[in-house]
C-alpha positions as CSV (number, residue, x, y, z in Angstrom):
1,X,0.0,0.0,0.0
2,X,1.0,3.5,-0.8
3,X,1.1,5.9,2.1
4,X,3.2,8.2,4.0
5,X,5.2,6.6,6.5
6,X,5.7,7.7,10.2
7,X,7.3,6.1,13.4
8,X,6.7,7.5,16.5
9,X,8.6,5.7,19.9
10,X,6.6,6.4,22.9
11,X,9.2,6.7,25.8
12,X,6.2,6.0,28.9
13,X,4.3,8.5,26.9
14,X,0.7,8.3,24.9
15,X,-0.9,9.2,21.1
16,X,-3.7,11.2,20.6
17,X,-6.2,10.8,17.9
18,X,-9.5,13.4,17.8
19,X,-11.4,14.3,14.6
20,X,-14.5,16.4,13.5
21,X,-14.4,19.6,16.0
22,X,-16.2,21.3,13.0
23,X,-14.7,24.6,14.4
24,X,-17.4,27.7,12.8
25,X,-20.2,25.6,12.9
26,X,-23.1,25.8,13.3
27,X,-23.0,29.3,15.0
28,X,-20.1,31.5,16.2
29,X,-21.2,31.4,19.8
30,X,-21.5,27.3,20.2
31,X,-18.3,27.1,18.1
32,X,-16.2,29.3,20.7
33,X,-18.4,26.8,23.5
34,X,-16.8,23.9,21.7
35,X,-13.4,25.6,21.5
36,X,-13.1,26.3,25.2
37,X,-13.9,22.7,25.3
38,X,-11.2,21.5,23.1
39,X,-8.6,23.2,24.7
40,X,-9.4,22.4,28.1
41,X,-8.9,18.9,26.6
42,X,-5.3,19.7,24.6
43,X,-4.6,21.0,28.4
44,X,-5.3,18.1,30.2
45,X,-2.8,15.4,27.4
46,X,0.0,18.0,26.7
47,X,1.8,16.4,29.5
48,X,2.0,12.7,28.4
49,X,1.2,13.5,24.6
50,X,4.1,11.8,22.6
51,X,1.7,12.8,19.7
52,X,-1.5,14.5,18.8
53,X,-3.5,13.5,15.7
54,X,-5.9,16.0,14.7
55,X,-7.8,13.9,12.0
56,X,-9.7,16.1,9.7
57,X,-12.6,18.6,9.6
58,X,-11.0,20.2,12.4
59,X,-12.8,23.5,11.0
60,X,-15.9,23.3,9.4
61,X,-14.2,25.7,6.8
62,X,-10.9,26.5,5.7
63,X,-9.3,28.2,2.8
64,X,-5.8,29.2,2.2
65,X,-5.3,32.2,-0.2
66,X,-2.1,33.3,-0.9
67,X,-1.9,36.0,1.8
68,X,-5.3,35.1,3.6
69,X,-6.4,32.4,5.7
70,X,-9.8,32.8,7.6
71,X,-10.8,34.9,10.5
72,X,-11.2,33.3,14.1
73,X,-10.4,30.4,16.1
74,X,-7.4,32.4,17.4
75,X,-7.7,31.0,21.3
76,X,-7.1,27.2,19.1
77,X,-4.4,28.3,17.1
78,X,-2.9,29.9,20.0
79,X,-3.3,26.6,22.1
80,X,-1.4,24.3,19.3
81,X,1.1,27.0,18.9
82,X,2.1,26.8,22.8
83,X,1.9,23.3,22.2
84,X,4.2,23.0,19.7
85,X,6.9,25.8,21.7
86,X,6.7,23.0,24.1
87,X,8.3,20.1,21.6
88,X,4.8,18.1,21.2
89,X,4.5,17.2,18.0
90,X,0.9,17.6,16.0
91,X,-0.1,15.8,13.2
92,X,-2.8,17.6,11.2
93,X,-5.2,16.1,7.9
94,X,-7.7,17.6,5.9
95,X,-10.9,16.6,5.9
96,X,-13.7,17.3,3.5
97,X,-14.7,20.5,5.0
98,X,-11.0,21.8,5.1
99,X,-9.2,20.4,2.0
100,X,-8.1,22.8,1.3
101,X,-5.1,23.3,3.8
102,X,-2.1,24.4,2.5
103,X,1.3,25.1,4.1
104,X,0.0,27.6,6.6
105,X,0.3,25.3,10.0
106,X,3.3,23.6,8.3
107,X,5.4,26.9,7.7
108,X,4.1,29.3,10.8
109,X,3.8,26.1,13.4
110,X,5.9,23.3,11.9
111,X,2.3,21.1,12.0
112,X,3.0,18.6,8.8
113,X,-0.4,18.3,6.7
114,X,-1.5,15.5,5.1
115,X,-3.8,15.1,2.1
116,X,-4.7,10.9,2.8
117,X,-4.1,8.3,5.3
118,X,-0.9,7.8,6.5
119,X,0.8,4.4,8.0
120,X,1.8,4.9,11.4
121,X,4.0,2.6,13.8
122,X,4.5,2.9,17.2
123,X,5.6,0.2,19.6
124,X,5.5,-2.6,17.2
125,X,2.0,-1.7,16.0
126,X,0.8,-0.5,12.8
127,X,-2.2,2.4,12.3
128,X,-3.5,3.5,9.0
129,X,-4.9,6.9,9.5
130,X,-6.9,9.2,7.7
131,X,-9.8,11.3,7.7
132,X,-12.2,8.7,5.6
133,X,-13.7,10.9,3.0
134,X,-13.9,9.4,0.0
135,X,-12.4,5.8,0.8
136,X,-14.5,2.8,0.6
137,X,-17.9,2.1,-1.9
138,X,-20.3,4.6,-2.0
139,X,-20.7,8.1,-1.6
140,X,-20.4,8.7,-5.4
141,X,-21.2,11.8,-5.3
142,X,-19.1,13.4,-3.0
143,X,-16.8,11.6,-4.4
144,X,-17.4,13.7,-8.3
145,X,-17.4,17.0,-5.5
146,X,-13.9,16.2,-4.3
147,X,-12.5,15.8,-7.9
148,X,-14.1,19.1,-9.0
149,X,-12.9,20.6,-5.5
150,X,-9.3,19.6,-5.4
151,X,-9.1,20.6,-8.7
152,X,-5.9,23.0,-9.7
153,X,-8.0,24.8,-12.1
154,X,-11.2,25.0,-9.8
155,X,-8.4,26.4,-6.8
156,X,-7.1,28.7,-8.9
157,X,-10.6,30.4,-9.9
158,X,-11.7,29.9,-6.4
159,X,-8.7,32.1,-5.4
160,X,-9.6,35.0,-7.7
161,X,-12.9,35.2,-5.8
162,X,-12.5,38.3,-3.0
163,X,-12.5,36.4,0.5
164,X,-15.0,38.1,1.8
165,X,-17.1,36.5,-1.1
166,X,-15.6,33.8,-1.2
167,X,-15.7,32.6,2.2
168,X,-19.6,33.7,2.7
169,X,-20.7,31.3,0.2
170,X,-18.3,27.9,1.3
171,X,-20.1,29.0,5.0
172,X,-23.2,28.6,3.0
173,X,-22.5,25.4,1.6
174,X,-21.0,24.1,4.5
175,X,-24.9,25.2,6.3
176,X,-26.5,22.6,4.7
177,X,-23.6,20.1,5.7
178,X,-24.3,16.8,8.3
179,X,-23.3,17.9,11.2
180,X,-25.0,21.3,11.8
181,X,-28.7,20.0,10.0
182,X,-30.5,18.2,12.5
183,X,-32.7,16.6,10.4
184,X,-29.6,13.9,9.4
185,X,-29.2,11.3,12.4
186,X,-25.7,10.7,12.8
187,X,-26.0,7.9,14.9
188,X,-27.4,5.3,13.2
189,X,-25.4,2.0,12.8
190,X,-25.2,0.9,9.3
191,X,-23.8,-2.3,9.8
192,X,-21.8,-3.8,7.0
193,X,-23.0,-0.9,4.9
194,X,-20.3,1.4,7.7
195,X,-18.4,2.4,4.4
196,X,-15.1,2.4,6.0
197,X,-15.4,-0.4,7.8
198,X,-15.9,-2.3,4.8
199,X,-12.3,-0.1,3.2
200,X,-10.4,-1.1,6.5
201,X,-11.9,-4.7,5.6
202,X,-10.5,-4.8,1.7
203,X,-7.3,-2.9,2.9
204,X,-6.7,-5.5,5.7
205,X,-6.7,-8.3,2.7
206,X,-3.8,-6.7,0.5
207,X,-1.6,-5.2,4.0
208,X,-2.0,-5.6,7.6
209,X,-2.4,-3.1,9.9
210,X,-3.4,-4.0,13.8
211,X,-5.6,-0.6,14.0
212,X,-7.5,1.6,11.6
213,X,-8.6,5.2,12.7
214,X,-11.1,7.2,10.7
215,X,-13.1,10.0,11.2
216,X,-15.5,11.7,8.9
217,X,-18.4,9.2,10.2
218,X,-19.3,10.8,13.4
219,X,-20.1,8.1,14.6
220,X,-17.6,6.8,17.9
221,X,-17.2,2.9,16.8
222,X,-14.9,0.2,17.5
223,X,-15.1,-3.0,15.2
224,X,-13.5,-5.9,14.4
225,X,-11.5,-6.4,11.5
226,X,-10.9,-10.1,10.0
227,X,-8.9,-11.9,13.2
228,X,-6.3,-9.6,14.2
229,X,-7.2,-5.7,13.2
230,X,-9.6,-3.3,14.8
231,X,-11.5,-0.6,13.0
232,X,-11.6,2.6,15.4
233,X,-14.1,6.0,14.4
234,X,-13.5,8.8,16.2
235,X,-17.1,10.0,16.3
236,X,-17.0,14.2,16.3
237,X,-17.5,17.3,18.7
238,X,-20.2,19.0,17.7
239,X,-22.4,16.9,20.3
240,X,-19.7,14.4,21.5
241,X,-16.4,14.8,22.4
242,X,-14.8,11.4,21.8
243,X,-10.9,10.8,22.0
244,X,-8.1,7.5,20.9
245,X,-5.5,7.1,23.2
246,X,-2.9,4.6,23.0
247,X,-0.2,3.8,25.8
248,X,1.7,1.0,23.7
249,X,-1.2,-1.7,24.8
250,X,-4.4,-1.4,23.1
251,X,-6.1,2.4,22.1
252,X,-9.1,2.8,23.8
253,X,-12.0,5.2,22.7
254,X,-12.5,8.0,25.3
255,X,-15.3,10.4,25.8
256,X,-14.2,13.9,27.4
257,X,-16.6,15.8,30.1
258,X,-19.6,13.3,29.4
């Protein structure tokens, strides 16, 4: 399998995996609730994080222009900054609602961002990690939206859009979105239709990995995978706040401030 590789020793120390803070949505004043939220939790691992994975759709919108990236979430930013002052390393991916990350966190924090899952070992265990967007059957036509998305040519016009404008209208789109419509039950099981359980399943029969950690699904799930893999989802925290942590044993799905 192709992916980015990346060891990481633990020396009596733990990784970190969260995904889906949604940071924007669905109004400013739950999204700074959230915030407070989320940093009280960064607080409470920074002193036994040998890692922290933040895996995609950590804003609910993100856009890099060339000299513009948007406005808020500064008390966040601030937090992963101090972090990183202190040597802990973060690990950032894009998810569907922030593809399209550039090199901002990479060149102003020295946070590396990846575009798809990446193959992770740490104490003799294996991890693929990614968002999820996209993988597995299904989803068709997000799928057509990511192409036209990702799109040099479509990034390019996008950037010739004023931000003002230009951000207003991806806030729109991102409105009608999952998690900020009530209407769409996230937490409904889909059994063997879980999409990327049944990727983690057809991944598992090509290259073995003991864990797979996705988020995109907001759904917290932990499920087996053939004999010797688990499938982990990181569920979101827009109405959850549910965390992977693993201390060289097993990773164990956490929820923080029930």
């Amino acid at each position: 399998m192709q992916a980015i590789k990346l060891e990481i020793p633990l020396a009596g120390k733990k990784l970190y995996f969260a995904s889906d803070f949604h940071l924007g949505a669905p109004n400013p004043k739950e999204s700074k609730i959230r915030e407070q939220r989320i940093i009280r939790w960064l607080d409470l691992i920074a002193d036994d994080a040998a890692g922290i994975f933040l895996v995609g759709d950590i804003f609910d919108f993100w856009f890099e222009y060339a000299e513009v990236i948007p406005k808020g979430f500064i008390p966040f930013i601030s937090k992963i900054a101090s972090l990183r002052a202190q040597g802990i390393p973060i690990y950032f991916f894009t998810g569907n609602h922030d593809l399209w990350m550039r090199d901002y966190f990479t060149t102003e924090l020295g946070i590396p961002v990846y575009h798809g899952p990446i193959w992770l070992t740490s104490e003799g265990k294996s991890f693929l990690v990614g968002h999820g967007d996209g993988l597995g059957p299904g989803d068709r036509s997000y799928k057509v939206l990511k192409k036209i998305f990702t799109n040099p040519l479509s990034n390019w016009l996008f950037r010739w859009i004023h931000p003002d404008l230009g951000i207003k209208l991806a806030k729109s789109w991102s409105g009608h979105s999952r998690i900020t419509n009530n209407e769409k039950d996230e937490s409904h099981f889909l059994g063997d239709d879980e999409w990327l359980w049944q990727y983690s399943k057809e991944v598992e029969e090509k290259t073995h990995f003991d864990y797979y950690v996705f988020g995109h699904r907001h759904l917290p799930l932990e499920l087996q995978v053939g004999e010797k893999s688990i499938y982990f989802n990181l569920g979101e925290w827009v109405s959850q706040n549910n965390f992977l942590h693993f201390d060289g044993s097993k990773p164990r799905l956490i929820e923080f401030e029930k």
